[in-house]
LUMTI-238531 format. One record per residue (C-alpha): residue in one letter; x, y, z. Coordinates in steps of 0.1 Angstrom, whole numbers, padded with zeros to 4 digits, always signed. Layout:
aXYZ/...
% end
This chain:
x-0074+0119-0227/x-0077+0090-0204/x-0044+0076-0217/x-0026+0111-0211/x-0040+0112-0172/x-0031+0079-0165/x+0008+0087-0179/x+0009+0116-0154/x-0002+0096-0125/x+0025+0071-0132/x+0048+0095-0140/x+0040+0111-0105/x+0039+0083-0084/x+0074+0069-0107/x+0091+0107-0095/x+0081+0103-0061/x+0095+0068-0055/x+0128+0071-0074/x+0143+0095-0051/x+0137+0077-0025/x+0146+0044-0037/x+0179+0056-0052/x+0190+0077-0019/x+0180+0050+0003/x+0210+0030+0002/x+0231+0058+0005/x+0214+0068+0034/x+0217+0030+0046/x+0253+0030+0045/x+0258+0064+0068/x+0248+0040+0099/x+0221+0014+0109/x+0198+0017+0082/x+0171+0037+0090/x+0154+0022+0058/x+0147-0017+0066/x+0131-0021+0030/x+0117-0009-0001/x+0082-0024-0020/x+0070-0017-0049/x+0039-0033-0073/x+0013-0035-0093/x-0024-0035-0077/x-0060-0045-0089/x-0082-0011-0080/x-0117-0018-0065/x-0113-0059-0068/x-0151-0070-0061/x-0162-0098-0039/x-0135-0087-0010/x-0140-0074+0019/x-0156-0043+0001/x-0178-0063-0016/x-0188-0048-0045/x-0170-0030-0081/x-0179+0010-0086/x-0143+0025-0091/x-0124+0020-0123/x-0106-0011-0135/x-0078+0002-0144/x-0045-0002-0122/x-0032+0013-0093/x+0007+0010-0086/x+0022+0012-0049/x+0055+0021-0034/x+0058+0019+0004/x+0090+0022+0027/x+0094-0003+0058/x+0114+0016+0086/x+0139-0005+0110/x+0127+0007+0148/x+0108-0027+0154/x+0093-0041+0183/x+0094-0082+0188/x+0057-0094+0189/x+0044-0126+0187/x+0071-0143+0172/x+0079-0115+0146/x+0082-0073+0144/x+0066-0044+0139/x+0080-0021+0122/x+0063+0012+0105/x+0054+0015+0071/x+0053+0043+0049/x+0036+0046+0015/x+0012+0053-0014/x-0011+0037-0039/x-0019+0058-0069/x-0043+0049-0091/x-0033+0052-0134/x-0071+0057-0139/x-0091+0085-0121/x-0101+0061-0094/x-0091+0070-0059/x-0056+0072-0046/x-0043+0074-0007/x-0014+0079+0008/x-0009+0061+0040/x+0013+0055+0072/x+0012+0017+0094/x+0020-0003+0118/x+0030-0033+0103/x+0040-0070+0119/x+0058-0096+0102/x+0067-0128+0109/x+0093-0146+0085/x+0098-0188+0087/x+0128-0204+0088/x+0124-0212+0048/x+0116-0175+0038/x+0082-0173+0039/x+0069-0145+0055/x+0032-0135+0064/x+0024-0098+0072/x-0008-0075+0089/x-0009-0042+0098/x-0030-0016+0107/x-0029+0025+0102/x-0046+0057+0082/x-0049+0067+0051/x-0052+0098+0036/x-0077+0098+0000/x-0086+0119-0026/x-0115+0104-0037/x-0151+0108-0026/x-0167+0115+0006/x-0205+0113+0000/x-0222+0095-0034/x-0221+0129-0057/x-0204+0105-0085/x-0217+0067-0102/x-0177+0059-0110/x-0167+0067-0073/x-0175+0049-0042/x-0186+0072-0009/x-0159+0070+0013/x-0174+0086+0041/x-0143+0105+0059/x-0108+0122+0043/x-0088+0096+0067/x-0094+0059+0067/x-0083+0032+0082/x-0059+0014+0060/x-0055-0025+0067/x-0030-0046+0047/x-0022-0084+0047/x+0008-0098+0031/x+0027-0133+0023/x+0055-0137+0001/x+0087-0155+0004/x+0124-0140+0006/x+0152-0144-0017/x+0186-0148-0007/x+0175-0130+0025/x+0169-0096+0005/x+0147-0096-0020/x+0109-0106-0020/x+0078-0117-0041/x+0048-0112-0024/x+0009-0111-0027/x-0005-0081-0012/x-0038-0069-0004/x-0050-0032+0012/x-0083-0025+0022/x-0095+0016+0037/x-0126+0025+0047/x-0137+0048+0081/x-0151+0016+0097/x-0184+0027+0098/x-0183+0057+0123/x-0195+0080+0092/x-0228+0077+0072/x-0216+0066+0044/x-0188+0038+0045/x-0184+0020+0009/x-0147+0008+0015/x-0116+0002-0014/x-0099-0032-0019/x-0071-0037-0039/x-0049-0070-0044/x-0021-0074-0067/x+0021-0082-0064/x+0048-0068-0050/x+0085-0070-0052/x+0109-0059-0026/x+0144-0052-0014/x+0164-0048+0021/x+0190-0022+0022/
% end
């Protein structure tokens, strides 16, 4: 049964992303894309010893898709840009859907670093009713990623990414999510 719920999550999250992934370029095309970049990967759900601390949810995976929009803003050296996206978890554990503000800053060589900062939006726990299911305190979360990778052939890109959401304590209960895991990516 397991198997069969995990299936249907992927197959969700897999029929959400490929519209948008296939109709992007066209949409790219029309004008300036509107669309900077695409992401995709595979995530570690719950990782222990993060920022979270500890393991409760399930090990199983969680698999992210996430759109990177082209109004930016120079900062610091790089841009921010906002970030659109969803981590779905393949085994019961919770899953978010979130929006950010994201900077990057890209070298010279292809290397690029990312942080960002925005909410997420969970359907997992709020309060400790379940032993499999942290107490996330609050429906919305803040949602903080890091990223570094490196470019190909100024399109494509391998990176490490990590997300962490939790309500940053303003709620009673505050246990937090990390996940951690690769990502490929393309520019339209």
């Amino acid at each position: 049964m397991a198997i069969l719920e995990a299936l249907k999550r992927t197959s969700f999250l897999i029929g959400l992303s490929l519209p948008v992934l296939v109709a992007a370029p066209a949409v790219a095309q029309q004008a300036k894309p509107f669309i900077e970049e695409a992401r995709i990967g595979v995530l570690a759900h719950d990782v222990p010893n993060l920022w979270s601390g500890w393991r409760i949810e399930t090990s199983r995976p969680d698999f992210n898709a996430e759109l990177i929009f082209s109004p930016s803003v120079n900062f610091l050296g790089g841009v921010i840009r906002p970030a659109l996206g969803g981590t779905v978890n393949s085994g019961g554990g919770t899953s978010k859907a979130y929006v950010d503000a994201r900077w990057e800053y890209q070298t010279s060589l292809g290397v690029f670093f990312g942080l960002g900062l925005g909410a997420a939006v969970h359907n997992g726990y709020l309060t400790p009713t379940s032993l499999d299911h942290k107490a996330l305190g609050s429906r919305v979360l803040f949602h903080i990623p890091a990223e570094i990778g490196y470019r190909f052939d100024g399109g494509q890109t391998l990176s490490v990414y990590f997300e962490h959401t939790s309500n940053g304590y303003t709620q009673k209960y505050n246990e937090g999510l990390d996940s951690l895991g690769v990502r490929y990516g393309f520019k339209f």
